[in-house]
C-alpha positions as CSV (number, residue, x, y, z in Angstrom):
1,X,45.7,85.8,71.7
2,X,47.6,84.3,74.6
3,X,45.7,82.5,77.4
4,X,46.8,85.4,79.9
5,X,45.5,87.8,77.4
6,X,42.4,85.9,77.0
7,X,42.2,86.2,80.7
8,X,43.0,90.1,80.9
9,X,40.0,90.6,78.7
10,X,37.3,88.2,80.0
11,X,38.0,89.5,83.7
12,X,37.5,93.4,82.5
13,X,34.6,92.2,80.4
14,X,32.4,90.7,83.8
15,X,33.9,94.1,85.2
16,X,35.7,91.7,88.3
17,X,39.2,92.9,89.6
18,X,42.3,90.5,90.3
19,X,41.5,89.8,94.3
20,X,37.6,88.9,93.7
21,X,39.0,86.6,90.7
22,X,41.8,85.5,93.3
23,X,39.2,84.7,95.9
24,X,36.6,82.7,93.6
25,X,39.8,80.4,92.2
26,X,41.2,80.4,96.1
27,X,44.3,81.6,94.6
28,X,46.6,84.6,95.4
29,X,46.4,88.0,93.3
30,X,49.6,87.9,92.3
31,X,49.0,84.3,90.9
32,X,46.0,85.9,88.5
33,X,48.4,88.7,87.8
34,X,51.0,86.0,87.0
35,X,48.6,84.4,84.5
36,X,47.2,87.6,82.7
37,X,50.9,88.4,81.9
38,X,51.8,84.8,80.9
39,X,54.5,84.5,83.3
40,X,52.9,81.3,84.8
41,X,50.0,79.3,83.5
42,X,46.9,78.2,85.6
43,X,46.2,74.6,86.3
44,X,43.9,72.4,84.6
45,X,41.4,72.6,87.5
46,X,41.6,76.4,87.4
47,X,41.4,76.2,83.2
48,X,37.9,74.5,84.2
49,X,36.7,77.1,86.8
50,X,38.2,80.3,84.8
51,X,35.4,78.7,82.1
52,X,32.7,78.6,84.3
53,X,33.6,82.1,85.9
54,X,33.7,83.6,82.6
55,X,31.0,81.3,80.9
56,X,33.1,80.7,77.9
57,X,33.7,77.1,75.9
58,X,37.5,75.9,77.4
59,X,38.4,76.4,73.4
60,X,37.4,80.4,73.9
61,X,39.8,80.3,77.2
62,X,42.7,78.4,74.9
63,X,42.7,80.7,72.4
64,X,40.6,78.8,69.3
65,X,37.6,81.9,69.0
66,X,36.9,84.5,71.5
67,X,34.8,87.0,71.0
68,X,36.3,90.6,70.2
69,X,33.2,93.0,71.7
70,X,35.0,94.1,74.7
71,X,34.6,97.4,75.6
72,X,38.3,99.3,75.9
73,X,39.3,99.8,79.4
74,X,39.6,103.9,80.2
75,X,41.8,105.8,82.0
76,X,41.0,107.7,85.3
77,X,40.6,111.0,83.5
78,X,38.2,109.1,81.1
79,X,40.2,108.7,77.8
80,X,40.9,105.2,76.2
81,X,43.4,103.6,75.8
82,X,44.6,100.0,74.0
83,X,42.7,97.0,75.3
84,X,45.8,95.6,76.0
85,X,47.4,98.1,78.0
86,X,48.0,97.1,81.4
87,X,48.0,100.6,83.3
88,X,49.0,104.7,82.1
89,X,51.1,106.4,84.6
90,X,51.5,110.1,84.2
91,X,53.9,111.7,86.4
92,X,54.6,115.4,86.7
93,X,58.3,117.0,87.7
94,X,58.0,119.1,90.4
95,X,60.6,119.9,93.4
96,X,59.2,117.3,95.7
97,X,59.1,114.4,92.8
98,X,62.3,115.5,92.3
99,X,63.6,115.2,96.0
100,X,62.2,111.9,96.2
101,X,64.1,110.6,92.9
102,X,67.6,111.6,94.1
103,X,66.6,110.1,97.2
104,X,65.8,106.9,96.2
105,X,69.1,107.0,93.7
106,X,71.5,107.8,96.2
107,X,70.1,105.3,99.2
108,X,72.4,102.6,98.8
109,X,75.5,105.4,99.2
110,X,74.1,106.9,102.0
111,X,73.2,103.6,103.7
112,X,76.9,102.9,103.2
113,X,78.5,106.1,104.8
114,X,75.8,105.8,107.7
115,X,76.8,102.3,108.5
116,X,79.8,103.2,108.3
117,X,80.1,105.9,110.5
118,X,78.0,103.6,113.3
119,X,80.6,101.1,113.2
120,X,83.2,103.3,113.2
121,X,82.2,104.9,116.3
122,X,81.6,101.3,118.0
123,X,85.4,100.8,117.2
124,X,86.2,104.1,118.6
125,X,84.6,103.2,122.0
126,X,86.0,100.0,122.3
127,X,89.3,101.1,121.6
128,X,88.9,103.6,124.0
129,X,87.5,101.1,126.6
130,X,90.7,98.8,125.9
131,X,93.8,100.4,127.9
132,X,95.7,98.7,125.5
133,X,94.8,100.0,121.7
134,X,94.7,103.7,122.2
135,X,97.2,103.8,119.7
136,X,94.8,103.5,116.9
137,X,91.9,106.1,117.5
138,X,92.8,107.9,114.7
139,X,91.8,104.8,112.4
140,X,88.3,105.2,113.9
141,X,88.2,108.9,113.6
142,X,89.4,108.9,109.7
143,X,87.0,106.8,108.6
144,X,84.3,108.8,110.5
145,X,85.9,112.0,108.8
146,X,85.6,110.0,104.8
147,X,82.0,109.0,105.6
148,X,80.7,112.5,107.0
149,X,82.5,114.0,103.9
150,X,80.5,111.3,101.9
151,X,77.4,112.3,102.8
152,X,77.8,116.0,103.2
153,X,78.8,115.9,99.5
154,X,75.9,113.5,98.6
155,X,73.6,116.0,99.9
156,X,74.7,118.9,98.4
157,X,75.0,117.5,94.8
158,X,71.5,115.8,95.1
159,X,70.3,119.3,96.0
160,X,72.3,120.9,92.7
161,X,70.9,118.5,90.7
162,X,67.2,119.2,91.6
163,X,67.9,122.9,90.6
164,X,69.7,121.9,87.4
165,X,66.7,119.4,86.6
166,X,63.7,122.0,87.4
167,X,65.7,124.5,85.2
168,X,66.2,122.0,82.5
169,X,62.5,120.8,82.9
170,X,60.0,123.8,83.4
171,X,56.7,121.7,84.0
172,X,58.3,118.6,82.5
173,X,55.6,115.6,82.4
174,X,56.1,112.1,81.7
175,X,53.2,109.5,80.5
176,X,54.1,106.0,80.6
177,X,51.7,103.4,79.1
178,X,52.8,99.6,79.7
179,X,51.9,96.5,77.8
180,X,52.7,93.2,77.8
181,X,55.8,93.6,75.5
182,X,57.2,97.0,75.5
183,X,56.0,100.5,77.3
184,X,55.7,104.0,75.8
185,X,57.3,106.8,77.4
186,X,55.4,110.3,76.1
187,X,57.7,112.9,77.3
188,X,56.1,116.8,77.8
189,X,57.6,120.2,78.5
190,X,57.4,123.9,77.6
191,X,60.3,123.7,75.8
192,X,60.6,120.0,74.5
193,X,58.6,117.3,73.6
194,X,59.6,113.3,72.9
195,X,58.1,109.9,72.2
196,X,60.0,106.2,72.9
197,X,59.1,103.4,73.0
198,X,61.3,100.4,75.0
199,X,61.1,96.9,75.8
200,X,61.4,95.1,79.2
201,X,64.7,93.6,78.0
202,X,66.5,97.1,77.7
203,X,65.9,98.0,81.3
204,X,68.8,97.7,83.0
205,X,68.2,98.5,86.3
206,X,64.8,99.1,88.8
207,X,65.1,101.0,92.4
208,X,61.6,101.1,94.4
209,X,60.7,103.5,97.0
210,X,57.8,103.6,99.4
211,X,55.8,105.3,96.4
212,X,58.3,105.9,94.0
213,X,59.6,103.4,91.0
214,X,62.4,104.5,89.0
215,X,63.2,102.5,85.8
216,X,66.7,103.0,84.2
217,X,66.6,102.3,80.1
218,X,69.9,103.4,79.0
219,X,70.7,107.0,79.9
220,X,67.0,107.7,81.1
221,X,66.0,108.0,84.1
222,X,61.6,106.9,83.8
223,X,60.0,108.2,87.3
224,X,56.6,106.6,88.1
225,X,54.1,106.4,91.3
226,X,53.5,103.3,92.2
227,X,49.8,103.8,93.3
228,X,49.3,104.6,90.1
229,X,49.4,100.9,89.0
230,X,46.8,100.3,90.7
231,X,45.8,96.8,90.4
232,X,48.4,95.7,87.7
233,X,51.5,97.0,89.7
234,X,52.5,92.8,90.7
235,X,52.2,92.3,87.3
236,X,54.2,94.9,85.9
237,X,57.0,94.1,88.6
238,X,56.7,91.0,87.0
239,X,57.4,92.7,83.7
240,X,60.6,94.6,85.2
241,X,61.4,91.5,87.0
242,X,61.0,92.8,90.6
243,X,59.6,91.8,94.0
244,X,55.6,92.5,94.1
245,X,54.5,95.4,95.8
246,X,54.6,95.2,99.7
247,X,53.0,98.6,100.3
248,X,50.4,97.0,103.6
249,X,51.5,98.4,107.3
250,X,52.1,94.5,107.6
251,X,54.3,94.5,104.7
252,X,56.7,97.6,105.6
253,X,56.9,96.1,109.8
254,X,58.4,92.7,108.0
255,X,60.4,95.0,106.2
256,X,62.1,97.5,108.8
257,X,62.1,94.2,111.3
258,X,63.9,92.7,108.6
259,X,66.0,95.9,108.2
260,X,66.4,96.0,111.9
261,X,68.0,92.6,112.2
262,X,70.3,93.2,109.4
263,X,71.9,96.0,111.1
264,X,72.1,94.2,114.1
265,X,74.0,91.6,113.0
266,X,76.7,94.0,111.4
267,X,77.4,95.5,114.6
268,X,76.7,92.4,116.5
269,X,81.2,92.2,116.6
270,X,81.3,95.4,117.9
271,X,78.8,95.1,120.4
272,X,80.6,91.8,121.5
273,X,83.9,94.1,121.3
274,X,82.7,96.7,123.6
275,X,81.0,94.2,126.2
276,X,84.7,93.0,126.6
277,X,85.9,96.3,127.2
278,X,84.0,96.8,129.4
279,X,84.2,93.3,131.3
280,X,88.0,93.5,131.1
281,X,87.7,96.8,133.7
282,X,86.5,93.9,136.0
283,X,89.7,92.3,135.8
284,X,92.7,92.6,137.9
285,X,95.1,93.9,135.4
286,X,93.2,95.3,132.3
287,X,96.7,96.3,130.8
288,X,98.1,92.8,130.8
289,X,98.6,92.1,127.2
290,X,96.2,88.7,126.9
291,X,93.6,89.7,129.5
292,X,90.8,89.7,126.9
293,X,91.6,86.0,126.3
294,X,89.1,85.6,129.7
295,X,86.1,87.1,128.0
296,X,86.2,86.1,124.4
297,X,83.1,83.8,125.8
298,X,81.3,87.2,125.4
299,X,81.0,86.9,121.5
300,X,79.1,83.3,122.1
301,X,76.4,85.8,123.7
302,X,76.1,87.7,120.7
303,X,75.8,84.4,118.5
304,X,71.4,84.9,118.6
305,X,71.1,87.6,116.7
306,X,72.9,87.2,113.6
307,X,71.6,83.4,114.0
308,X,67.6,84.8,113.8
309,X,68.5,87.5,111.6
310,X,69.6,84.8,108.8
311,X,66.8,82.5,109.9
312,X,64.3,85.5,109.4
313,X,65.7,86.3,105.8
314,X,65.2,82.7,104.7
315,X,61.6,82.8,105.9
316,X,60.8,85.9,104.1
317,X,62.9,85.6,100.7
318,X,59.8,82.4,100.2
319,X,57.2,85.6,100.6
320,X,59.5,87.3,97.8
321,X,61.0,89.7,99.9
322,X,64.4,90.9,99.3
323,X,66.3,89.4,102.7
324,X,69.6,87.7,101.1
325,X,71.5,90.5,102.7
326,X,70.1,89.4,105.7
327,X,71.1,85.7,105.3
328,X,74.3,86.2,103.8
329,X,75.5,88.7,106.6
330,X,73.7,86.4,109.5
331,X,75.8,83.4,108.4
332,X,79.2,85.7,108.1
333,X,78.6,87.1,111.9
334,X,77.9,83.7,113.0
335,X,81.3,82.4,111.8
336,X,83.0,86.2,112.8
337,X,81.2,85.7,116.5
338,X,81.7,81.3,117.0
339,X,85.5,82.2,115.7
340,X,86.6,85.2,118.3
341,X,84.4,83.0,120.9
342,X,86.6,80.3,120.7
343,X,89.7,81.8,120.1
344,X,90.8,81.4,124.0
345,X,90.4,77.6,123.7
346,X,92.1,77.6,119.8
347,X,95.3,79.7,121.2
348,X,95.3,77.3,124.5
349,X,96.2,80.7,126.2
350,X,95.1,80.2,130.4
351,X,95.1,83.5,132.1
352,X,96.0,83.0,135.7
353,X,96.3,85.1,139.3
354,X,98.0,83.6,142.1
355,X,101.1,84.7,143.3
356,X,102.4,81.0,143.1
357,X,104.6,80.8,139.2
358,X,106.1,84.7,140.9
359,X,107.4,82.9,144.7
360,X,108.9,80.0,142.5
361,X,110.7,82.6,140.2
362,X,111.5,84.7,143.4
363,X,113.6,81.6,144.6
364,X,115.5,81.4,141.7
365,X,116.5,85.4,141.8
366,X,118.7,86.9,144.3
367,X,116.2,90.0,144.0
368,X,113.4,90.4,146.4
369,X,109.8,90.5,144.4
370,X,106.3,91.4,145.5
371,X,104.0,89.2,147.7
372,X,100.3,90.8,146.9
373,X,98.7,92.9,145.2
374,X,96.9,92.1,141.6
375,X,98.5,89.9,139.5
376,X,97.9,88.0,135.6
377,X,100.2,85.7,134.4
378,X,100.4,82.8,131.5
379,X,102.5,80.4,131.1
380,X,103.8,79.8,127.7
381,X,104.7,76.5,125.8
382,X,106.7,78.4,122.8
383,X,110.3,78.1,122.2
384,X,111.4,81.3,123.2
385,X,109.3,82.9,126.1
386,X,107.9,80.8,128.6
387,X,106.0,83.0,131.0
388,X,104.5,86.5,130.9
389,X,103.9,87.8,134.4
390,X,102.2,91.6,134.9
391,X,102.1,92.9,138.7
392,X,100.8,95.9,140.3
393,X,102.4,95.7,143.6
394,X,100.0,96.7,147.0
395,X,103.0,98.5,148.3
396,X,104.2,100.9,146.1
397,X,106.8,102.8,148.2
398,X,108.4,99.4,149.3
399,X,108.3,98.4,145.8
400,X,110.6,101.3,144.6
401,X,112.8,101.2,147.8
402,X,113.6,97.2,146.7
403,X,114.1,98.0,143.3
404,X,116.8,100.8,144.4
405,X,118.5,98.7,146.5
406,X,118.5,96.0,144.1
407,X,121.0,97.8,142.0
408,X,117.7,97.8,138.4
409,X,119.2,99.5,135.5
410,X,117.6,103.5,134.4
411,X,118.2,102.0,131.3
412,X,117.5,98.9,128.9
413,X,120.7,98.0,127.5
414,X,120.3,94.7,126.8
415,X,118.6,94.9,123.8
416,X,121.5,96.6,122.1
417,X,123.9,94.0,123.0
418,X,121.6,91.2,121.8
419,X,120.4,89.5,125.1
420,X,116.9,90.6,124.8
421,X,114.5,90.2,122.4
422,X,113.1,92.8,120.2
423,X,109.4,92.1,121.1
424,X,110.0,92.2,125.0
425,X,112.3,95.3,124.4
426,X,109.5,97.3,122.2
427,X,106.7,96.2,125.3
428,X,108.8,97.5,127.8
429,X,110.9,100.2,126.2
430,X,108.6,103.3,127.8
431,X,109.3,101.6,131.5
432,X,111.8,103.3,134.1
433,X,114.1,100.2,135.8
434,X,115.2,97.3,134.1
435,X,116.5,93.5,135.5
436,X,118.0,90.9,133.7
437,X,119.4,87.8,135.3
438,X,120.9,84.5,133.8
439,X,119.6,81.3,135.1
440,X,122.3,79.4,133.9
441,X,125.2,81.5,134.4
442,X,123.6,83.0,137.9
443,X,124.3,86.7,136.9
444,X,122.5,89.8,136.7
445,X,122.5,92.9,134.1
446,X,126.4,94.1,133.1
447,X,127.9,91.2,134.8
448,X,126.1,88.8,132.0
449,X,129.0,88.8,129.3
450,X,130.4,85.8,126.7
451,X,128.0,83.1,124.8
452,X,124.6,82.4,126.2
453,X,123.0,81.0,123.5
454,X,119.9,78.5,125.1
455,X,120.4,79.8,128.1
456,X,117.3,80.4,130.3
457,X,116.8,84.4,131.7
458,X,114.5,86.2,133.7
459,X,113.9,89.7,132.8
460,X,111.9,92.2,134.9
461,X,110.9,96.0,134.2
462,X,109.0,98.4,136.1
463,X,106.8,101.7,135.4
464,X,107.0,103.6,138.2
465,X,103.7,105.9,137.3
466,X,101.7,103.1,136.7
467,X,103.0,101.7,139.5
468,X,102.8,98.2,136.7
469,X,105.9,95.2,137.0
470,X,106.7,92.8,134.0
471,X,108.3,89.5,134.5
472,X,109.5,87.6,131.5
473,X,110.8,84.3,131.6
474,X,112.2,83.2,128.3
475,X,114.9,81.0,126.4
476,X,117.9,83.1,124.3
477,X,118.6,81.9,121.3
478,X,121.5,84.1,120.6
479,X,120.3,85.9,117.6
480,X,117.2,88.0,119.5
481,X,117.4,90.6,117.4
């Protein structure tokens, strides 16, 4: 006999469970359940104690002669079973068992189409917040659609299945006896009966519940209570090669605080997303193109919670608790978050809003341009463009009279006869009156004609509903297109 064995059967013999062994040593009960099932060994000092504990010769403890009187441990209904059985499980089918399995079986797919309806409905409402991305709700709304279909369908197989099972299974009972090397399933029904018997290596995959352990061995399917280990269950998770059991109301706050933070620190972007949506209303011109470059700072806010979520997983996966998720997501966030939150600084992009850069343009133009109202503009170090203005003028009526009597174009030709650039002409090309004056040449619109190549131009449109003005300063380099 093994030392843990020897252990096993001296602790039943003085009738003493795990945790009153556990307390005399000072050690945990999952340390004693460690030993009896040889996973770990105990120390020489707790070799000498076990001995006086036990009142046996440290030869007895090590295996040499121990004494083979021990009265086989019984089963709760009374019948006995090996000595060296570690626990008999007997679980009975049933609707509810039943419910509970497919549960358990299809968590992780319903976790998945839950989270990812949640953060498809954050992007929704920031991309309705953002005046400029409500050309992509449907993105948010199809992936809401796949996920609901997900989950309807989940539900409605697990339920066909359960009907399928209790058909198949009229009062279906399974006994599972486990040992240190292998466990017997008994199988019972009114139709059908079976015997196997497996070893730990051929299970393939474990799922616990709050109550419920299912063990996959090849094509089976083993349902068991976990209450029903009793004292043995860490070391039978120790068998299956699990986490212990973590079934205190301690235990399951760690977890759903644990659980709590790992959500949170998925949706941690989109929160950060949607607190710039909603800052960027603040701003004078939401629908400038670059005005979130003011309040990327918003993701550094955000930068906490994946931080303690990944701080609280490494705490916890030391207790044995399954947290990795919780660190590996908390360090992805934190990158996602510090990268977005310094974007601004990395695209050396200044958002400005004096009507300064617009009166030094205005002198250049022989077009008249407006004095107040709110205003965003950056000026650009790139080759081709080197200033985005946006203007929503405080005089609207004045504002249209100017343009009129400015002689602006109806209509953007100057894309077609290569004088603008395609990006400026797809921004602007929903916009009522267009301006385009050479620098160089000191002409305006149809009057521009010949080579231009690196010359320097001013274009201007304007959306009369929106009562919005664009001002572009950029560079040709006679192949816009």
């Amino acid at each position: 006999m093994s030392i843990g064995e020897i252990i096993y059967t001296n602790r039943k013999k003085a009738g003493i469970s795990q945790e009153e062994l556990a307390d005399m040593l000072g050690v945990s009960r999952q340390s004693v359940s460690l030993w009896e099932t040889d996973q770990t060994a105990p120390s020489t000092a707790n070799l000498v104690r076990l001995t006086e504990i036990f009142n046996i010769s440290m030869d007895e403890l090590c295996g040499k002669e121990i004494e083979t009187d021990t009265p086989s441990p019984s089963t709760s209904d009374g019948n006995n079973i090996e000595s060296d059985c570690l626990a008999q499980v007997q679980t009975v089918y049933g609707r509810a068992l039943l419910k509970k399995v497919h549960d358990i079986s299809l968590k992780k797919s319903r976790v998945l189409s839950i989270v990812t309806i949640v953060l498809s409905v954050f992007l929704a409402i920031s991309i309705i917040l953002s005046p400029t991305s409500k050309d992509i709700i449907a993105l948010p709304i199809f992936l809401i659609l796949i996920a609901a279909t997900m989950l309807i369908t989940l539900s409605v197989r697990s339920k066909k299945r359960i009907e399928e099972e209790l058909k198949l299974r009229p009062n279906g009972k399974i006994t599972v006896l486990f040992y240190r090397d292998r466990f017997d399933i008994d199988y019972t029904a009114d139709n059908s009966t079976a015997k196997y018997t497996k070893h730990y290596s051929e299970v393939t995959r474990v799922q616990k519940g709050d109550d419920i352990l299912l063990i996959y061995v090849n094509s089976m399917i083993v349902p068991i209570h976990i209450s029903d280990l009793k004292e043995n269950a860490d070391a039978i998770f120790g068998l299956l090669r699990i986490s212990p059991s973590t079934n205190s109301s301690g235990d399951k706050r760690i977890r759903r605080l644990l659980l709590a933070m790992f959500i949170l620190s998925i949706v941690s972007i989109w929160l950060a997303l949607i607190s710039c949506a909603i800052t960027l209303e603040s701003s004078p011109l939401p629908e400038f193109s670059v005005a979130m470059v003011e309040y990327m700072w918003l993701f550094y806010v955000f930068i906490p919670i994946p931080v303690a979520s990944a701080i609280l997983g490494a705490v916890f996966l030391k207790k044995k608790y399954k947290c990795k998720k919780n660190i590996v997501v908390g360090i992805i966030m934190t990158a996602l978050l510090a990268i977005f939150g310094s974007m601004a600084s990395m695209t050396d992009i200044e958002v400005k809003h004096d009507f300064e850069y617009v009166r030094s343009i205005e002198s250049e133009l022989p077009i008249e341009l407006p004095k107040s109202g709110n205003i965003s503009y950056t000026l650009n170090s790139s080759d081709l463009i080197k200033a985005e203005v946006m203007v929503k003028p405080s005089d609207k009526t004045k504002t249209i009279q100017s343009i009129k009597c400015d002689s602006w174009l109806s209509k953007n030709e100057f894309y077609q006869s290569n004088m603008l650039p395609s990006g400026i002409y797809l921004a602007t090309r929903q916009y009522d009156y267009f301006y385009l004056y050479d620098l160089d040449c000191k002409k305006a619109n149809s009057q521009i004609s010949g080579e231009h190549n690196g010359h320097n131009f001013v274009y201007l449109a304007y959306l009369q509903d929106d009562n919005l003005m664009q001002i572009i300063r950029f560079q040709s380099d006679g192949n816009n297109k």
